[in-house]
C-alpha positions in Angstrom: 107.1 112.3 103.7 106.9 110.5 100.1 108.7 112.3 97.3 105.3 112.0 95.1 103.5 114.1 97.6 102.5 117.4 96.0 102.3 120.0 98.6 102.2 124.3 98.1 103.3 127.2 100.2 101.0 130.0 100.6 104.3 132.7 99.8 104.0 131.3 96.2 100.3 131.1 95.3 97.9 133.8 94.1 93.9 132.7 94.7 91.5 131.0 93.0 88.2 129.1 93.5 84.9 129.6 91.5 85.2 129.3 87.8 88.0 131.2 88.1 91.7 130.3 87.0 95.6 132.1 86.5 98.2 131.7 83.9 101.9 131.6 85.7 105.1 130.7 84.5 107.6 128.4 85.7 107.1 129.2 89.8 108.9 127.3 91.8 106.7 125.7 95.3 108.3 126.0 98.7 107.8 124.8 102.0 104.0 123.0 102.2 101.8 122.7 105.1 104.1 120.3 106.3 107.3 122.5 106.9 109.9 119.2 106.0 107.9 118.9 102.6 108.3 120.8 99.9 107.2 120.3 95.7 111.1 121.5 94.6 112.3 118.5 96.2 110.8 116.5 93.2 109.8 119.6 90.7 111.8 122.3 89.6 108.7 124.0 87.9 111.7 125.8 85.4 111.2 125.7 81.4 111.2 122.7 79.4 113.5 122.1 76.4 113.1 126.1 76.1 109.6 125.9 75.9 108.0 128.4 78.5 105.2 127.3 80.6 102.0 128.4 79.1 99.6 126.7 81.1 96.9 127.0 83.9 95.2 125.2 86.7 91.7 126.1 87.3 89.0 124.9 89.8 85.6 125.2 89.3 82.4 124.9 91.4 82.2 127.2 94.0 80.2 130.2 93.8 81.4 133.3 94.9 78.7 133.5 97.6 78.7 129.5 99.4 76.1 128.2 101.7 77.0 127.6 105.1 77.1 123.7 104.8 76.3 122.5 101.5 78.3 120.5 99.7 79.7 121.4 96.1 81.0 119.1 93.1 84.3 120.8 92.1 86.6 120.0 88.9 90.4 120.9 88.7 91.9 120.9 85.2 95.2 121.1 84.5 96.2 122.6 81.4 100.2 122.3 80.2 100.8 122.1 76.2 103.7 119.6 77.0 102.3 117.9 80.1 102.6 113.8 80.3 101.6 113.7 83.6 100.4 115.7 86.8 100.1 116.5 90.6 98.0 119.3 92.5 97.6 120.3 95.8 94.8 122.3 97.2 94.2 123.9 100.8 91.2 126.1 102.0 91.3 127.6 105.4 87.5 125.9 106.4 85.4 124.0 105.1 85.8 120.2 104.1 87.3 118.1 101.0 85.7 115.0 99.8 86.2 112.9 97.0 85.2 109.4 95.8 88.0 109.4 93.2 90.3 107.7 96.0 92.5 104.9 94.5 91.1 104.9 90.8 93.8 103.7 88.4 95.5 106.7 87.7 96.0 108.2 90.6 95.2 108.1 94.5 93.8 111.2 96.4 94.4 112.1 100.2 92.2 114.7 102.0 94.3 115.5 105.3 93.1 117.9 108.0 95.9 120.3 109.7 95.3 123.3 112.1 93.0 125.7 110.7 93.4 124.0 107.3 92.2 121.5 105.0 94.1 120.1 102.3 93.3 117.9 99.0 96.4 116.9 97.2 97.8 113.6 95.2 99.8 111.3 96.5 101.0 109.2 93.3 101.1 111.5 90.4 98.5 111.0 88.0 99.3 109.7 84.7 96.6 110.4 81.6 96.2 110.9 78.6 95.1 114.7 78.6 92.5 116.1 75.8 94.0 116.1 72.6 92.1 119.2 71.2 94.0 121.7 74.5 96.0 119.5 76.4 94.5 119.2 79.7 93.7 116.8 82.8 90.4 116.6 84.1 90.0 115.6 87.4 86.4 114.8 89.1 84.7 112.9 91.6 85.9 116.1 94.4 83.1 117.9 96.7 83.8 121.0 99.1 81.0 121.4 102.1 81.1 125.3 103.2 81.6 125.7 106.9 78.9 126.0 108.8 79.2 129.4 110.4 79.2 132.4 108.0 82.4 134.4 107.0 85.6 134.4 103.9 87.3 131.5 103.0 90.5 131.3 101.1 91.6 127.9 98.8 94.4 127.9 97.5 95.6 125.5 94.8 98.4 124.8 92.4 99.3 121.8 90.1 102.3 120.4 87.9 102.2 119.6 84.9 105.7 117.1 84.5 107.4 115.9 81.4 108.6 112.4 82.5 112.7 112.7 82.0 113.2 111.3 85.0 114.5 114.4 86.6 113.3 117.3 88.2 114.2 119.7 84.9 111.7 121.4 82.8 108.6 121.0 85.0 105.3 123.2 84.8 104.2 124.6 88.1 100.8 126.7 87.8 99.3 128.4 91.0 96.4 130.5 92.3 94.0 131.3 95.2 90.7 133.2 95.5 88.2 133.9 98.6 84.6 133.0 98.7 81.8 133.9 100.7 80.2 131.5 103.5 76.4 133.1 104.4 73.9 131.6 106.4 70.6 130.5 104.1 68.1 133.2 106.7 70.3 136.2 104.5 69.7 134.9 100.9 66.8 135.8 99.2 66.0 132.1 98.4 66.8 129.2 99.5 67.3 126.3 96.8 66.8 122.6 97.8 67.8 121.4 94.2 68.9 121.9 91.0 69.8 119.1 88.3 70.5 118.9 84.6 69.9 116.4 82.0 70.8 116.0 78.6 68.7 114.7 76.2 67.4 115.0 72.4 69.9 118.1 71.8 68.6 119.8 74.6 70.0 120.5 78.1 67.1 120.0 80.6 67.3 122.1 83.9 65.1 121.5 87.3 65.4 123.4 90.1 63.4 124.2 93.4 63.0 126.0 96.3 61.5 126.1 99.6 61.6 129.9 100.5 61.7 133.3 98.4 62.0 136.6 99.7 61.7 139.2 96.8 62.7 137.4 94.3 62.5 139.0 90.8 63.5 135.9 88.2 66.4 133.4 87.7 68.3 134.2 84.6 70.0 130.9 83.2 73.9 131.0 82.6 76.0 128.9 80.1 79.6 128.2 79.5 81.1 126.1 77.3 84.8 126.5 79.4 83.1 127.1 83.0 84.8 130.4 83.2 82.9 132.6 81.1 78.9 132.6 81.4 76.6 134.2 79.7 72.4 134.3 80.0 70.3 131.6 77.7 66.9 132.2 78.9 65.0 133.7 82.0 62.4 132.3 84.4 60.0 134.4 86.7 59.9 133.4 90.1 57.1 133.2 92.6 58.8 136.2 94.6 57.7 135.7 98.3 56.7 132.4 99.3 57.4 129.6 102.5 56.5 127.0 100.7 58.1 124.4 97.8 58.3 125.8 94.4 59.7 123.9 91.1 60.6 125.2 87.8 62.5 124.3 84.7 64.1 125.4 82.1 65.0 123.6 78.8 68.1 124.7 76.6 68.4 124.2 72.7 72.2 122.4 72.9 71.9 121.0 69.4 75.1 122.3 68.1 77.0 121.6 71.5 79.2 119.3 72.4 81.7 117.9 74.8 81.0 119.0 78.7 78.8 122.0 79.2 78.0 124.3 82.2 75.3 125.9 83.8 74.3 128.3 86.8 71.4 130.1 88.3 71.4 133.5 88.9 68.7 134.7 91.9 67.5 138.5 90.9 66.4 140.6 93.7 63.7 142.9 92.9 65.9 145.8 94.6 68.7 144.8 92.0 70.7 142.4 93.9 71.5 138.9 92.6 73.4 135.5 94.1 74.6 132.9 91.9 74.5 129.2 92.4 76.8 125.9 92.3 77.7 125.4 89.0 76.4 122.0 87.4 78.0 120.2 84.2 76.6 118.2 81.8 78.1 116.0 78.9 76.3 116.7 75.7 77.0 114.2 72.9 76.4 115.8 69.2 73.3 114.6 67.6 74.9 115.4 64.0 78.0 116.0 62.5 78.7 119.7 62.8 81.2 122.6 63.1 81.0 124.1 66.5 84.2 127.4 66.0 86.4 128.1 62.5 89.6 130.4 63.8 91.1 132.9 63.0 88.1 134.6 60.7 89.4 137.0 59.6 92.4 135.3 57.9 95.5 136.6 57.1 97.3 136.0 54.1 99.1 131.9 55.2 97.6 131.4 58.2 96.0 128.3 58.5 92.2 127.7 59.3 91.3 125.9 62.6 88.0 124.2 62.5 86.4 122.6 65.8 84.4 120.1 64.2 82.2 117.4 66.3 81.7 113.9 64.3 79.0 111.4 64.5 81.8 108.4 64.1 85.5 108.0 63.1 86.3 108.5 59.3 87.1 111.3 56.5 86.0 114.8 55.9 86.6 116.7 52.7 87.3 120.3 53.6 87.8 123.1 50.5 88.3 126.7 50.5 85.8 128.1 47.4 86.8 131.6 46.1 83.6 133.9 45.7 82.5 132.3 41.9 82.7 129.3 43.6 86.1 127.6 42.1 88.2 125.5 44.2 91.5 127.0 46.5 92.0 124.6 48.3 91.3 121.2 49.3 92.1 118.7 52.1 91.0 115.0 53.1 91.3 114.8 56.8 90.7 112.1 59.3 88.6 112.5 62.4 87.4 110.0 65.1 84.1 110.1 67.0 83.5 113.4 69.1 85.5 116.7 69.3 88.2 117.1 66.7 90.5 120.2 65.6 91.3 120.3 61.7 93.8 122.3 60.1 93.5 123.3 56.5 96.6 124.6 55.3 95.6 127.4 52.3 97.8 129.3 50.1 98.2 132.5 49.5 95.2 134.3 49.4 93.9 137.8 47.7 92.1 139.6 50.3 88.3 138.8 49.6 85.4 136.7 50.6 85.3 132.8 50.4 84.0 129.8 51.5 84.9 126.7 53.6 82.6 123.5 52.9 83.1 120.5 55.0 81.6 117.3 53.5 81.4 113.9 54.5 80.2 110.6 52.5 79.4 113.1 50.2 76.9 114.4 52.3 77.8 118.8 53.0 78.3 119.4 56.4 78.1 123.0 56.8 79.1 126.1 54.4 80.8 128.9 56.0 82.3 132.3 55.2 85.9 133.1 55.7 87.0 136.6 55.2 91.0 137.3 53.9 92.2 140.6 54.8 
């Protein structure tokens, strides 16, 4: 067994699968599905120069109610605030791994079948350079096909996130597991051939059809801008009973998004009952420069102000902080590249009161925003 070969035992991990994830700190892995390889041979998964773990592994994709046989795009992100590389492992108890991310650059990825389990883990570990804004790993290019009998199935998954000292000292180790669903289509209410998304023009365009309904009420649309927390955009009325093939669309305003987006259907029953589908992401590229979050709001007295601010192209921003007559507080000049940026504006100390933060560029105002001092 290599050393690199990132393997879990199922003592150590607690579930996960959907768009669900699990904050751990410093776990150590044992024995794998392999019993003569274990992750603490190479990773000790303990603190790092003091700092504790404080990250996550998630995987997202899979609904909590699967299809007997179809196929799902999943994503695993690693997320480690000192990370400099990474290794995962994930094992279900049925269903089937795939991924055409096999041998890229950064990493190579092995699907192995065992007795009565499946497993999807590295076998170099993957070197990147994670998102600057949080610190995490992206990894795509992975399907899982539901069985194709009905019943629960369990994945279980866990990841590294490693420092690089050349020893096994002050590595991450994150781990979780959840169970899904597995139903045959004759028990759904509906029974989807497709669904795609698009994005173009600052919208998010959504397509979706289906060959049989039984009951069906409407679809409600669900966003999420971390694919762990949705919430309804819009609603479309279904047909309600029909054998045949049925289209319908949706098209979602995404003019002040930007970065990778998600979206799900959710089926409603007329009796009250709902399924959900796969989850589909898109990549939504801002169409102006804008400021998608400004944290904390309320501020206290020093804290600094976080703004998430998207930018057409690389160059300077002019951020101040206008008391309520509109004299200037503060004032900073900061660079930002193309894409997804976090600014921080240092401020002084602050009488509790209203003001405002104006972010120009080429002397051109971005946006205007209050920022309540308490």
């Amino acid at each position: 067994m290599k050393k690199s070969l990132f393997t879990l035992s199922t003592a150590f991990l607690a579930v996960l699968i959907g768009t669900s994830s699990i904050k751990s700190t410093n776990h150590n892995s044992g024995s794998s599905v392999k019993t003569n390889s274990t992750c603490t041979s190479c990773h000790s998964g303990s603190k790092a120069a003091g700092v504790a773990a404080k990250g996550s592994v998630t995987i997202k994709g899979i609904p909590a109610t699967a299809v007997a046989g179809q196929s799902y795009p999943i994503t695993i992100i690693i997320k480690d605030p000192v990370a400099k590389s990474y290794g995962f492992n994930a094992i279900t108890n049925d269903g089937k791994f795939a991924t055409t991310a096999t041998g890229t650059s950064t990493t190579a990825i092995a699907t192995t079948t065992y007795p009565n389990r499946y497993s999807l883990h590295h076998t170099t570990k993957i070197v990147a350079t994670p998102n600057a804004a949080d610190s995490n790993f992206t990894l795509t290019g992975i399907t899982w096909t539901a069985p194709a009998t009905a019943g629960s199935v369990t994945v279980a998954i866990g990841a590294l996130a490693t420092n690089n000292n050349g020893s096994s000292s002050g590595d991450h180790a994150y781990s979780s597991t959840l169970t899904t669903k597995v139903v045959l289509d004759s028990t759904l209410p509906i029974k989807l051939l497709s669904f795609n998304i698009n994005s173009a023009a600052g919208k998010v365009n959504l397509t979706w059809s289906s060959s049989t309904e039984t009951n069906v009420a409407s679809f409600a649309v669900e966003r999420s801008i971390n694919g762990t927390t949705f919430s309804t955009v819009g609603n479309v009325a279904a047909i309600g009973n029909s054998s045949s093939l049925h289209s319908y669309s949706y098209s979602d305003d995404a003019s002040k998004l930007s970065g990778t987006i998600y979206y799900r259907l959710k089926t409603l029953d007329k009796d009250g009952k709902f399924t959900y589908s796969a989850v589909q992401q898109v990549v939504v590229k801002a169409s102006k420069n804008l400021i998608t979050k400004m944290y904390p709001n309320p501020l206290s007295n020093g804290q600094d102000i976080k703004l998430a601010y998207n930018s057409l192209k690389s160059g300077v921003v002019k951020v101040q902080v206008l008391n309520s007559l509109g004299k200037q507080v503060a004032n900073s000049n900061l660079a930002v590249t193309e894409g997804s940026n976090t600014l921080t504006v240092a401020t002084p100390h602050l009488a509790t009161g209203i003001y405002y933060v104006s972010v120009t560029t080429e002397n051109t105002l971005v946006e205007r925003l209050p920022l309540m001092v308490k």
